[in-house]
N, C-alpha and C positions, 0 to 999 in steps of 0.2 A: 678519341680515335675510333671506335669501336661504332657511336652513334653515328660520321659519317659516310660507315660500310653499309651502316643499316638504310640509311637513306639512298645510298646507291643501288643497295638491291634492290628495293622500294621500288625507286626509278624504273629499273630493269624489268622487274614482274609487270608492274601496270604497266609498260611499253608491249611487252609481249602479250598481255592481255586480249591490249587495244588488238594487235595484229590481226593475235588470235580469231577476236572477233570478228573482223574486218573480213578475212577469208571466209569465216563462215555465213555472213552475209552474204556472200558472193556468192559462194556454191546452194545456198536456198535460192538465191535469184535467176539462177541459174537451171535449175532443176525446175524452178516454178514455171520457167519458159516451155520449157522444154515439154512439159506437162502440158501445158497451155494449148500448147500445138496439136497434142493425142487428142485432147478435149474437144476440140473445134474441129481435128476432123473426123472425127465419129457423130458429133453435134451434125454434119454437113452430110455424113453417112447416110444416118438415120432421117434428116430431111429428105434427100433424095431417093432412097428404097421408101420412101413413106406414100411418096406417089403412085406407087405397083402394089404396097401391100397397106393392112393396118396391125401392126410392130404390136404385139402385146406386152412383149417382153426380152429387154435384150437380154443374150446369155454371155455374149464374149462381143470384144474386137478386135481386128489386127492390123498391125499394117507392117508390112513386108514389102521390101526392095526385091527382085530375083532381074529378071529383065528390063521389068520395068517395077512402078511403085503402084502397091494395090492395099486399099482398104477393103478387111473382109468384115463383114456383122453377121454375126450367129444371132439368129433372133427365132422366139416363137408366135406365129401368126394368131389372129383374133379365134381361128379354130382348132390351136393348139399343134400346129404343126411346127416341128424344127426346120429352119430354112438357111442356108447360107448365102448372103450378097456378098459378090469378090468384084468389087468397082475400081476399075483404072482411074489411075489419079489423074493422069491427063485424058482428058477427054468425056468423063464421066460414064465409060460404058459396062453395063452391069450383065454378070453372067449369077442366074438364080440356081440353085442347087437344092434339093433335099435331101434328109437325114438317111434317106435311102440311096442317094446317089451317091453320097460322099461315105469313108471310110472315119469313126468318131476320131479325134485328138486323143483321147485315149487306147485306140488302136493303132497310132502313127506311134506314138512315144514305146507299146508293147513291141511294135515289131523295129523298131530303131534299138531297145535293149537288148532284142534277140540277133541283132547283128555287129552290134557296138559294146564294148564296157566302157561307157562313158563313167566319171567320178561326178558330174554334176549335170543332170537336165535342166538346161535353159527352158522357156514356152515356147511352144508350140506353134505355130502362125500358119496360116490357110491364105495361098495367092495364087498363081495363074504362073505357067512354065509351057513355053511351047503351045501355046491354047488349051491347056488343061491344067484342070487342077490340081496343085499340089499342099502337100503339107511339107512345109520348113521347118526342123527339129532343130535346134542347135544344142549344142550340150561340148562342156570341157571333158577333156582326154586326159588321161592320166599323166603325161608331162603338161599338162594345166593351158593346153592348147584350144583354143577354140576349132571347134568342129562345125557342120554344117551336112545332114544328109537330108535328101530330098525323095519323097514317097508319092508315089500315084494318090493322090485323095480318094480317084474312082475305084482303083482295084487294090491298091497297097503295096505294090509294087515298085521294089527301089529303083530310082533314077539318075542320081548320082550323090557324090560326098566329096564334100571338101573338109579337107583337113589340115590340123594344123599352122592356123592360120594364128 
């Protein structure tokens, strides 16, 4: 009697196993996609700013939905300059920035702390609001809500927040 509990469970284990597996295939297949798409369009970024500058070096990329969808590249030029491309995804139109005209990600995230307690800082992301640049900070709120405040890139000056979402 006892030998065929053990073959049952048996059963039972390598079935859940299988499943187990099976899911987790799916969510790497899934994630690989997903990835695939960041890859390619930053791959298509740095092609297209490649014809205005020569890229030494990327530092970051983003891509951010606000109004519309915009790839940004932080990159530094062949004479060591920091630069930001904030490229419309439709239509491919590029607005150039320097590390003098824009306020750093690390000065969006200080003054987003200084107005927020958030429990967890999401990144950072550099897009375009109203024709100007902004930085998009997201970070969870202490009821575990996602958040959303939006800073002048030029001056650092806040623009709105969404909350609680």
């Amino acid at each position: 009697m006892l030998e065929g509990g053990q073959t049952l469970n048996r059963k039972v284990v390598s079935g859940l196993t299988i499943i187990l597996l099976i899911v987790l295939v799916a969510l790497l297949f899934i994630y690989s996609q997903s990835m695939g798409s960041m890859v390619q369009a930053q791959e298509e970024t740095v092609e297209l700013v490649s014809l205005d500058y020569n890229i030494e070096e990327v530092n970051d990329f983003y891509w951010v939905t606000i109004d519309e969808s915009y790839f940004t590249l932080d990159f530094t030029d062949e004479n060591g300059n920091q630069i930001y491309a904030i490229v419309t995804q439709d239509g491919g139109d590029i607005q150039y920035y320097t590390s003098q005209d824009i306020i750093s990600h690390q000065d969006a995230l200080s003054i987003t702390l200084s107005e927020n307690e958030p429990t967890k800082l999401l990144q950072p992301r550099l897009g375009m609001m109203n024709n100007q640049p902004v930085w998009e900070i997201s970070f969870k709120a202490e009821n575990n809500t996602l958040s959303y405040y939006y800073i002048n890139a030029s001056n650092g000056e806040w623009i709105q927040s969404i909350a609680n979402i």
